[in-house]
N, C-alpha and C positions, 0 to 999 in steps of 0.2 A: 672107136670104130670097130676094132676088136671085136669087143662086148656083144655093137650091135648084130655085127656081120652075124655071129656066134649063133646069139640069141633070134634070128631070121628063119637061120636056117634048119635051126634045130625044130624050132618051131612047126618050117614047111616040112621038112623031113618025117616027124613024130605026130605031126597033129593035121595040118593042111595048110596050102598054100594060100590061101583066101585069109585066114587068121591071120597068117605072117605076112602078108602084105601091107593089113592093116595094122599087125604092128610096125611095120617098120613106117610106113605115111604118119602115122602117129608121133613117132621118135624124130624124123625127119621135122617133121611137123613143130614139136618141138623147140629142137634146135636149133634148126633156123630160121622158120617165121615167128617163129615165140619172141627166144631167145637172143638169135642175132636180129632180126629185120623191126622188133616190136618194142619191147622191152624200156630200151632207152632213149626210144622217136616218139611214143604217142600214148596220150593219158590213157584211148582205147585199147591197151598191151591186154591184159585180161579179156576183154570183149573179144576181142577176133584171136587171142590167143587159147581163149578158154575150151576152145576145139581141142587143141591138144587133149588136153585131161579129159576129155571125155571119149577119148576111143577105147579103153579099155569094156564098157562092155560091149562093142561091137566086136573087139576082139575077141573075146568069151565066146560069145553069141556064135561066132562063125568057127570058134575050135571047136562047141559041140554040135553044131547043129548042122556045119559044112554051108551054109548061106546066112542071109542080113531079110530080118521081118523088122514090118514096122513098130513091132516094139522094142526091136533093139537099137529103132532109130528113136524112139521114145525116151529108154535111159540114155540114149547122149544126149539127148535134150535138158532132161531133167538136168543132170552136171551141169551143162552148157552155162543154162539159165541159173543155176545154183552158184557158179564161181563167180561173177559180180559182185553179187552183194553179201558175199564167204569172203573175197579180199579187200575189197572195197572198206568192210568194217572194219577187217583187220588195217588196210592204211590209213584210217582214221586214228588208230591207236598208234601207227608207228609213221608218222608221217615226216616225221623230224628225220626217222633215219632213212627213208628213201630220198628224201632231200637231200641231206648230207652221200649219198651214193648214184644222187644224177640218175633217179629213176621217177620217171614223172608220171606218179600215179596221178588217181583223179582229186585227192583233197588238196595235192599241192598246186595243181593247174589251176583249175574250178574254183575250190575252196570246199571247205566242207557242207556248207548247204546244199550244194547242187550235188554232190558227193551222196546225201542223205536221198537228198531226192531221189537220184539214181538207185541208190537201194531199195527203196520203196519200191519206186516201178518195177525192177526185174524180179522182186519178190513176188510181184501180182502177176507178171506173166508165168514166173516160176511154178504158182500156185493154180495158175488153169493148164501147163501143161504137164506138171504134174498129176492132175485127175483123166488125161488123157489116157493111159493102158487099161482103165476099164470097159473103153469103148473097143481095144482091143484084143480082150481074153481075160483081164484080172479080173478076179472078182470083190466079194465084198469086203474081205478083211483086208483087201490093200485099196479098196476104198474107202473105206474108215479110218482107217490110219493114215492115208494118205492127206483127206478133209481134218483131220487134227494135226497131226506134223507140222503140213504145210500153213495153215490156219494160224497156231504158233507161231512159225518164222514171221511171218504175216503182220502178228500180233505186234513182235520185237521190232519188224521195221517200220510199223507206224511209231510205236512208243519214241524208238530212234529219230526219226522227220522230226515229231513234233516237240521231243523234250531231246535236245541233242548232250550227250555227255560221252566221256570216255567210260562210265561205268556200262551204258547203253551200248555202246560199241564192242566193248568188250564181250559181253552177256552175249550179245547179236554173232559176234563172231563164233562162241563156244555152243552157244545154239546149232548155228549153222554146221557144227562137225557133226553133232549128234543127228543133226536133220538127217546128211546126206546116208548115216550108215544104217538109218533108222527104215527109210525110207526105201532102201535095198533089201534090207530084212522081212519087211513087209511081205515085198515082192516075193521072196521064199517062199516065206510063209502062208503068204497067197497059194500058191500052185503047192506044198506040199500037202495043204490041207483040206483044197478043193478039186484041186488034182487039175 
């Protein structure tokens, strides 16, 4: 509490009060819709929890810019949609141990086919709105990269559905790190070179 109180203020203090806001909804967020109210009630814990992780770059967004555009609502989408099937693969590899700790992800509910399935899907959605910030300002080098990143992920979650193993899951989950940071860099790289 500390920490957060700390980290708020110093925030609204140095940066602006709209940044720290959203962090602290975020942390809030967190903690206790994630973490107390989600977590260990309902296989959707990530689904409606996956908000959490994705306000940092709103947060960003509004410590430089002092307001929220729709493309900073675009990168919390992106995450949004990207944390399903980034934990999901991962609880396919470790599902023995969220079992054994009374966390009922979706392979141990479900099972793992519906599990798969689930990943597939939110990677299809993941992957049209991901192509969404060229409609609003990126340009082509974080459209191109964006249609191959995503296209990839894409790739690994059909190979996953249709041939399921833990070497697939595993690959899908490792993927999935490099997607997400791959896919931010883009974005840089977009605006540093197109301006």
């Amino acid at each position: 509490l500390t920490l957060s109180v700390s980290a708020v203020l110093l925030l609204g203090l140095t940066v602006n009060w709209l940044a720290a806001a959203l962090a602290l909804a975020g942390n809030v967020y967190y903690v206790v819709v994630y973490t107390l109210m989600l977590k260990r009630t309902t296989p959707q814990n990530i689904v409606i929890g996956g908000a959490a992780g994705a306000f940092p770059p709103l947060v960003g967004w509004a410590a430089v810019t002092g307001d929220l555009s729709v493309l900073a609502f675009l990168m919390f989408a992106i995450i949004y949609y990207w944390t399903p099937p980034h934990l999901w693969a991962l609880a396919l590899l470790k599902q023995g141990e969220y079992g054994r700790a009374a966390v009922p992800m979706l392979p141990n509910v479900v099972g793992e086919a519906e599990t798969r399935k689930q990943v597939l899907l939110y990677t299809v959605i993941l992957f049209a709105v991901s192509l969404m910030p060229v409609v609003f300002g990126l340009g082509e080098i974080y459209f191109v990269a964006a249609l191959i990143l995503s296209g990839l992920f894409l790739i690994w979650a059909i190979r996953l559905y249709m041939h399921p193993s833990k070497r697939l899951a595993r690959e899908t989950f490792f993927y999935s790190l490099w997607y997400l940071a791959l896919i931010f860099t883009a974005m840089v790289v977009d605006r540093v070179v197109l301006g």
